[in-house]
ZAMARGU-4260 file (C-alpha; in steps of 0.2 Angstrom, whole numbers, plus 5000, padded with zeros to 4 digits):
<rodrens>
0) 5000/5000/5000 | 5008/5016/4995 | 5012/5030/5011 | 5002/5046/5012 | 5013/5060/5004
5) 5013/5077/5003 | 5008/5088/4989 | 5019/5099/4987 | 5034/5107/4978 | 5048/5100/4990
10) 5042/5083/4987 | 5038/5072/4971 | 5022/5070/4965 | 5015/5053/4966 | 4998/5053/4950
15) 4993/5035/4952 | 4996/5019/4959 | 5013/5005/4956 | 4995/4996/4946 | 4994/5013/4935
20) 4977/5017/4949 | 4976/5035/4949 | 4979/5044/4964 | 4966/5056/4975 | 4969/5071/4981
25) 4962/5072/4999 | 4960/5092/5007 | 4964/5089/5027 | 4962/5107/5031 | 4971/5124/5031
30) 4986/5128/5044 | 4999/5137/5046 | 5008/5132/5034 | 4996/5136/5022 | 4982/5122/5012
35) 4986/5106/5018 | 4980/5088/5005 | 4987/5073/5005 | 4986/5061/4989 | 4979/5045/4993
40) 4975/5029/4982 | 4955/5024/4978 | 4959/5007/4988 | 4964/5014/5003 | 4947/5027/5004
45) 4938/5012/5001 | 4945/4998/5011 | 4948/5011/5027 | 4932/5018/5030 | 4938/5027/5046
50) 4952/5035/5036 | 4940/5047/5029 | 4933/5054/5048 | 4952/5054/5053 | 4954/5067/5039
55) 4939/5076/5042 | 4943/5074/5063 | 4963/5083/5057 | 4953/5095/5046 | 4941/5101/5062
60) 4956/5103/5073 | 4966/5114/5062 | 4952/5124/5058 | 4951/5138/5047 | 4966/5152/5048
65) 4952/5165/5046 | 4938/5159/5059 | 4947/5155/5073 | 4943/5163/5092 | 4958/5156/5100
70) 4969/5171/5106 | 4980/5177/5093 | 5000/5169/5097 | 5015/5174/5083 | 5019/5154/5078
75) 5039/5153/5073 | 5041/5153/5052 | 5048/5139/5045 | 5057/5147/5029 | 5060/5166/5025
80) 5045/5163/5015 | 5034/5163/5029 | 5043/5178/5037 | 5040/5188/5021 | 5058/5193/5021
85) 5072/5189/5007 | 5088/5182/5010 | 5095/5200/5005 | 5084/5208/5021 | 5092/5197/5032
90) 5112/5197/5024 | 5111/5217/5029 | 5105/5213/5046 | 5119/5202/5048 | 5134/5208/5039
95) 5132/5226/5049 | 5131/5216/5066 | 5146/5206/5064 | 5155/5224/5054 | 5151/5229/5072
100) 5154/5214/5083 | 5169/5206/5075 | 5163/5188/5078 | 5148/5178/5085 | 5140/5160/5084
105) 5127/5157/5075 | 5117/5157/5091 | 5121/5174/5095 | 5116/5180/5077 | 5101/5173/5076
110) 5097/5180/5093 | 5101/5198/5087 | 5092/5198/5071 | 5077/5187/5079 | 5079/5175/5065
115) 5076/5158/5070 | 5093/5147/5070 | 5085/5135/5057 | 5084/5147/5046 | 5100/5157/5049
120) 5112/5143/5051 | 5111/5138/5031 | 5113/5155/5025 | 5128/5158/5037 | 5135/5142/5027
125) 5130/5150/5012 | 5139/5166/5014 | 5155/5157/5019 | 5155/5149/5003 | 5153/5168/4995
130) 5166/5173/5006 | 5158/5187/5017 | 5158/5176/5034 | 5170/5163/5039 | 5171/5152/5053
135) 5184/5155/5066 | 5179/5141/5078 | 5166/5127/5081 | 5154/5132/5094 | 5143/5120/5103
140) 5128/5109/5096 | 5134/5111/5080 | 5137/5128/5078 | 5151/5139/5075 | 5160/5156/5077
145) 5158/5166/5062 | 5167/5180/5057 | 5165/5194/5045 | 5179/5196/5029 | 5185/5208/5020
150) 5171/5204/5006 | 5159/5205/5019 | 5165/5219/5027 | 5162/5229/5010 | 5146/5224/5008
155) 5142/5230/5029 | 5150/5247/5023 | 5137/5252/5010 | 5124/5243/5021 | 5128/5256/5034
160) 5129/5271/5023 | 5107/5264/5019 | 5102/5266/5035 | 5113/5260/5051 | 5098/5246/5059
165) 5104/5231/5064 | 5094/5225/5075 | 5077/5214/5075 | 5070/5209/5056 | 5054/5217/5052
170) 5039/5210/5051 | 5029/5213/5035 | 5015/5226/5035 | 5000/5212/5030 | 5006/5204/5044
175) 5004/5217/5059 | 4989/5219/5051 | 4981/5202/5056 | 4990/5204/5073 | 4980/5221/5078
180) 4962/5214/5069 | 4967/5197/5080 | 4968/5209/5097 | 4959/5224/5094 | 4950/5233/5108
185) 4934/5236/5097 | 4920/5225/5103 | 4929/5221/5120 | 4915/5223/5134 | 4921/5229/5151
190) 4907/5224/5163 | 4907/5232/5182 | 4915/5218/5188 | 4930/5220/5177 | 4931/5239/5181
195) 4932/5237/5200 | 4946/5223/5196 | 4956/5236/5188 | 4951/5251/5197 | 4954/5241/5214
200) 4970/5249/5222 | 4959/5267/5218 | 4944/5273/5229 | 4932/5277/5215 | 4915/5281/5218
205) 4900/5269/5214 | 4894/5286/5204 | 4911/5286/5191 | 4910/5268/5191 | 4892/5270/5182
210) 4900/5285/5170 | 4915/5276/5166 | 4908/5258/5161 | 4900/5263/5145 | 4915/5275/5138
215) 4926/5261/5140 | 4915/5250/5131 | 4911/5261/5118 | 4931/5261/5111 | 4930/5279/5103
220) 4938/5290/5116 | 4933/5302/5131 | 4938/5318/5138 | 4940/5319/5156 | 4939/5334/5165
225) 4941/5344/5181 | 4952/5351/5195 | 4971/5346/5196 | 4974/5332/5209 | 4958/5323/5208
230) 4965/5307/5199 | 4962/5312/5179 | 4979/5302/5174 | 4977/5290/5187 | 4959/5285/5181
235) 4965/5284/5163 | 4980/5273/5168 | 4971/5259/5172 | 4957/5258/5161 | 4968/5250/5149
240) 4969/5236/5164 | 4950/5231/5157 | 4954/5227/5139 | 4967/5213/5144 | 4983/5211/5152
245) 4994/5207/5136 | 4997/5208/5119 | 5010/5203/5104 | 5017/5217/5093 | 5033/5216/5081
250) 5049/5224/5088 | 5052/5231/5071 | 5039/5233/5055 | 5047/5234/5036 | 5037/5244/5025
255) 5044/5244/5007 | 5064/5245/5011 | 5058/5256/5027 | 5060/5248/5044 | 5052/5256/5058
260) 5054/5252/5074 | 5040/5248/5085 | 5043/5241/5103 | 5048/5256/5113 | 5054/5248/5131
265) 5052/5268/5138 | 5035/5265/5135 | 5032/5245/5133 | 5032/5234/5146 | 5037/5217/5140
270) 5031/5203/5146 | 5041/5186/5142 | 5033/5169/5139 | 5036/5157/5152 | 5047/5142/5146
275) 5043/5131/5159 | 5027/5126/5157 | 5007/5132/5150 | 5001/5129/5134 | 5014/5141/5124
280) 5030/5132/5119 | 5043/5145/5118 | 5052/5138/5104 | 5036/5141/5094 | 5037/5159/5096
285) 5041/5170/5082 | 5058/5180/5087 | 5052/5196/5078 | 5037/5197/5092 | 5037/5205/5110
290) 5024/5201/5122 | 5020/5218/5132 | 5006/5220/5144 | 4993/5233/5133 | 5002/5249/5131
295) 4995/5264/5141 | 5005/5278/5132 | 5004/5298/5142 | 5009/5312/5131 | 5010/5329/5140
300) 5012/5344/5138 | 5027/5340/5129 | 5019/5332/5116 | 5024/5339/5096 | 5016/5335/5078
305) 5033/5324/5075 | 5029/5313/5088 | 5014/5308/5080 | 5022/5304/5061 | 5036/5292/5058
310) 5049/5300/5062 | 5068/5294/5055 | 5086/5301/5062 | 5094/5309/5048 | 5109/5301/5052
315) 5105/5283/5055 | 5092/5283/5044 | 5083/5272/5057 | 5063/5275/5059 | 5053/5276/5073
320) 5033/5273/5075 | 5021/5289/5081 | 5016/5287/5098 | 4997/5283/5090 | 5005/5268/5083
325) 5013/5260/5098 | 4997/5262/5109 | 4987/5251/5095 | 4978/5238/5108 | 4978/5248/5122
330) 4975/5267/5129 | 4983/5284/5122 | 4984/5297/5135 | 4982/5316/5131 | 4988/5324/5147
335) 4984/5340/5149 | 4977/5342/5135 | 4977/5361/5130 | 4995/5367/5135 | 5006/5359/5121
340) 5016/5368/5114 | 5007/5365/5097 | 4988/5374/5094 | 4975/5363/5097 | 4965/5364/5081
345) 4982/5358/5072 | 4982/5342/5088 | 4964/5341/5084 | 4963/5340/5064 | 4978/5329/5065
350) 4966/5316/5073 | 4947/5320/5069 | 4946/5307/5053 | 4957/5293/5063 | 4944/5297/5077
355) 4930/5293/5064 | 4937/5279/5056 | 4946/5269/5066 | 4962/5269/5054 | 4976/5281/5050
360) 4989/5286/5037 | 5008/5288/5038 | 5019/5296/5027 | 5035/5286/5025 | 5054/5293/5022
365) 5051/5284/5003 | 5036/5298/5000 | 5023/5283/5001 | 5007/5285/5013 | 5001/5267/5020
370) 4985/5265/5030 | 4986/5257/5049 | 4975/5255/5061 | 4969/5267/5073 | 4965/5256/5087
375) 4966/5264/5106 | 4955/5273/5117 | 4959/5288/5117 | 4958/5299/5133 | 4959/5317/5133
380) 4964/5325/5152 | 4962/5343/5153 | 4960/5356/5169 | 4952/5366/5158 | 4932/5366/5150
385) 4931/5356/5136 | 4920/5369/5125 | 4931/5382/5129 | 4946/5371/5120 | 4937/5364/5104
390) 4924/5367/5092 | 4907/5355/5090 | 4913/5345/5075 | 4927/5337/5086 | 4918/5335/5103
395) 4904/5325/5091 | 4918/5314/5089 | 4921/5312/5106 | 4904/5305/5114 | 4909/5306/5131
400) 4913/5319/5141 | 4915/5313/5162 | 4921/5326/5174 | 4930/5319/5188 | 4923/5330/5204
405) 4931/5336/5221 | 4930/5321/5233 | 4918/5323/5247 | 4922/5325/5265 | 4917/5307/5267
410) 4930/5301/5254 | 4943/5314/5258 | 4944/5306/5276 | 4943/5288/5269 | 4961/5294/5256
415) 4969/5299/5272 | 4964/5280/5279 | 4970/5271/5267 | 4986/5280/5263 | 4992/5282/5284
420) 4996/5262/5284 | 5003/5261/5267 | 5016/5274/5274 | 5019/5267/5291 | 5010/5282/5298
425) 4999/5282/5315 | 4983/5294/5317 | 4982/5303/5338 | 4961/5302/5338 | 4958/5318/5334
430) 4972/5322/5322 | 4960/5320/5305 | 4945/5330/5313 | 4957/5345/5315 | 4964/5345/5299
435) 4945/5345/5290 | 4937/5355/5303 | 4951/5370/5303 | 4962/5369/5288 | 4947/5364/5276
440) 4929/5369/5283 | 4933/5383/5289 | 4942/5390/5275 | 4932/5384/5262 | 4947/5375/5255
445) 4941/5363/5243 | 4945/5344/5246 | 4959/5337/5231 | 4958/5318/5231 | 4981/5320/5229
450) 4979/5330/5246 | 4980/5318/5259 | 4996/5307/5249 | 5005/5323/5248 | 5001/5330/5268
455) 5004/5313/5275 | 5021/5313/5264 | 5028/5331/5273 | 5021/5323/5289 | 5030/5308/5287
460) 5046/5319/5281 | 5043/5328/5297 | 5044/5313/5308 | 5060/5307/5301 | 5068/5322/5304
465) 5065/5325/5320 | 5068/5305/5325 | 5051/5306/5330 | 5039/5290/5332 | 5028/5293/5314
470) 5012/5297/5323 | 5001/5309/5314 | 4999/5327/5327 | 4987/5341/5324 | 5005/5348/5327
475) 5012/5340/5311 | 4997/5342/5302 | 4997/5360/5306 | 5015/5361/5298 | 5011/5351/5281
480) 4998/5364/5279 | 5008/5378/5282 | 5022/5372/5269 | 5010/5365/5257 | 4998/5378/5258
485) 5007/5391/5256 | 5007/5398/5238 | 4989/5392/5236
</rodrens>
């Protein structure tokens, strides 16, 4: 009986039988890999019945690539082919690291580029043989030292002059694509339950809890507005908390010759794969991927219009992703919003279509424009009244508008609770009524949920300094004031 074989142009096609019986073709599903048959002989279809429900069991496990719920997971490629890269792309990744490095095992290579050794080690072998690398030692399991020559040493020299990256191989375009559809934030539902989760080392009232839920669910964006001190950024930090704790991005994206970086460790926080146990082998990851836990990005005040372009070091030549683009999955944060240096009509047109749409346009180095998703929350923090910063046409865009109030006495004195034992401090019995009653009540001084972290700091301070037991006075809450209170 003749073996299954695969289809393919790697092996030999088998048309018929060794009694001239043509062969079927038998579809098993569509993986990874791509469409997945195997050719099979009449005979064996009809003398193994349960043949047929094995293929049709392999092709309900493997599923279709398209209609799958499973969580999306960068599976390692097999062949540059899968990668989408050429052997050229990854020959000027590598000749520029060893111009730089002198020598390296394969290993160590592969590491650099994030090409898998698999797929690296035969083109190392190939290169030696064109006399850019050579080996300088054996290494261990099979591998060996490499070391640039004067050949490839030439070609790392014009390579260089290009555009200096050596670091991670990009990831195609079509490919981050499917990523961000397979993680978007659009249709995730954040229930109450979910919100005090994320919200749980915050004291937010049952009131902000009911204004927040919807905004978050709705994906579009929010202003948040109020006094300064009453949580605004705090709030917006951890809503990202209710989309999910992790998602995959590339460390580097190639566009038509332009690489870009996109994993930023000043604003990523990565998040590696366990190797010792769970359902993820690690050896199945793609290199080129970076697990972070889902961006929450926070542009100030210092926020500029090149920030939010792809931006390339004339030097270099090296490209680096806009802030919109690394938050994609996760929450972008316009602190306050209104006192960048920029006007806000330009801040706002930049951003009133992407707002609408859900996708953006980047201009690349090359002169071509690509379209990428525009997929994060965007949260607008402002001390300042929204109407008084933007016209209708945009605050249309932006469907929800939560003021985050002064916190009331009751709350006020339950922040000054929670925050004495996280300190170390101790309260004398009627140190908290003092405070209220005659640095707030009788002032009129409004209560500022960041009020009693910042006293109960100076108090603290005030302890230590005079080797004092950190017991909160009406005496050392009378001198926080004093200092804190001063020029307000």
């Amino acid at each position: 009986m003749p073996e299954l074989t695969d289809n393919s142009e790697s092996n030999a096609r088998i048309d018929q039988t060794d009694s001239g019986e043509p062969m079927q073709t038998v579809y098993l599903g569509a993986g990874r890999g791509g469409v997945v048959r195997k050719q099979v002989s009449p005979a064996v279809l009809q003398g193994n019945q349960y043949l047929q429900e094995l293929f049709d069991r392999v092709n309900e496990l493997l599923g279709d690539e398209g209609e799958t719920d499973a969580p999306f997971f960068p599976h390692c490629p097999k062949n540059l082919y899968e990668m989408g890269l050429r052997e050229d792309d990854v020959q000027k990744l590598v000749l520029k690291f060893l111009a730089q490095k002198g020598s390296a095992t394969g290993r160590e290579i592969a590491s650099q580029v994030k090409v898998p050794f698999g797929i690296l080690f035969p083109l190392l072998s190939d290169w030696k043989l064109q006399q850019l690398v050579t080996y300088r030692s054996a290494g261990e399991m099979g591998d060996y030292v490499f070391a640039i020559v004067e050949g490839g040493r030439e070609l790392a020299r014009k390579f260089h002059a290009e555009c200096s990256y050596f670091g991670s191989a990009p990831v195609g375009l079509a490919d981050y694509l499917k990523g961000m559809e397979r993680q978007t934030i659009v249709g995730k539902q954040a229930t109450e339950e979910d919100l005090r989760e994320a919200f749980s080392d915050l004291l937010v009232s049952q009131e902000m809890f009911e204004r927040l839920g919807p905004a978050i669910n709705s994906g579009r964006g929010m202003f948040l507005f109020g006094e300064p001190g009453n949580g605004k950024t705090s709030i917006a930090e951890r809503i990202t908390r209710c989309f999910g704790d992790s998602v995959w991005i590339p460390r580097a994206l190639g566009i038509d010759g332009d690489i870009i970086r996109l994993f930023d460790p000043g604003v990523h926080d990565e998040m590696p794969v366990d190797e010792t146990g769970g359902l993820l082998d690690l050896s199945d990851v793609d290199p080129r991927w970076v697990r972070i836990a889902r961006p929450t990005i926070i542009a100030g005040g210092e926020l500029t219009m090149n920030e939010l372009e792809v931006t390339q070091n004339p030097v270099t030549k090296i490209c680096e992703a806009p802030l919109q683009l690394k938050s994609n999955c996760g929450t972008l944060v316009i602190d306050d919003f209104g006192r960048q240096t920029m006007p806000v009509d330009m801040l706002l047109n930049r951003w009133i279509v992407p707002l609408e749409k859900r996708y953006d346009f980047l201009n690349l180095p090359s002169g071509k424009k690509v379209q990428v998703p525009f997929d994060q929350l965007i949260i607008f923090s402002t001390n300042l009244e929204p109407r008084d910063l933007v016209d209708g046409a945009f605050l249309r865009r932006i469907p929800y508008k939560i003021e985050v109030p002064d916190p009331s006495e009751e709350h006020f004195r339950k922040l000054l609770e929670i925050m004495g034992p996280k300190l170390g401090l101790t309260f004398e019995p009627d140190a908290v009524d003092h405070l209220v009653k005659t640095h707030y009540l009788s002032k009129k001084r409004p209560f500022r949920a960041c009020q009693p972290r910042d006293l109960l700091l100076q108090v603290k301070n005030y302890c230590l300094y005079k080797q004092q037991p950190k017991v909160v006075t009406k005496e050392s809450f009378d001198f926080a004031v004093a200092t804190y209170f001063s020029m307000m």
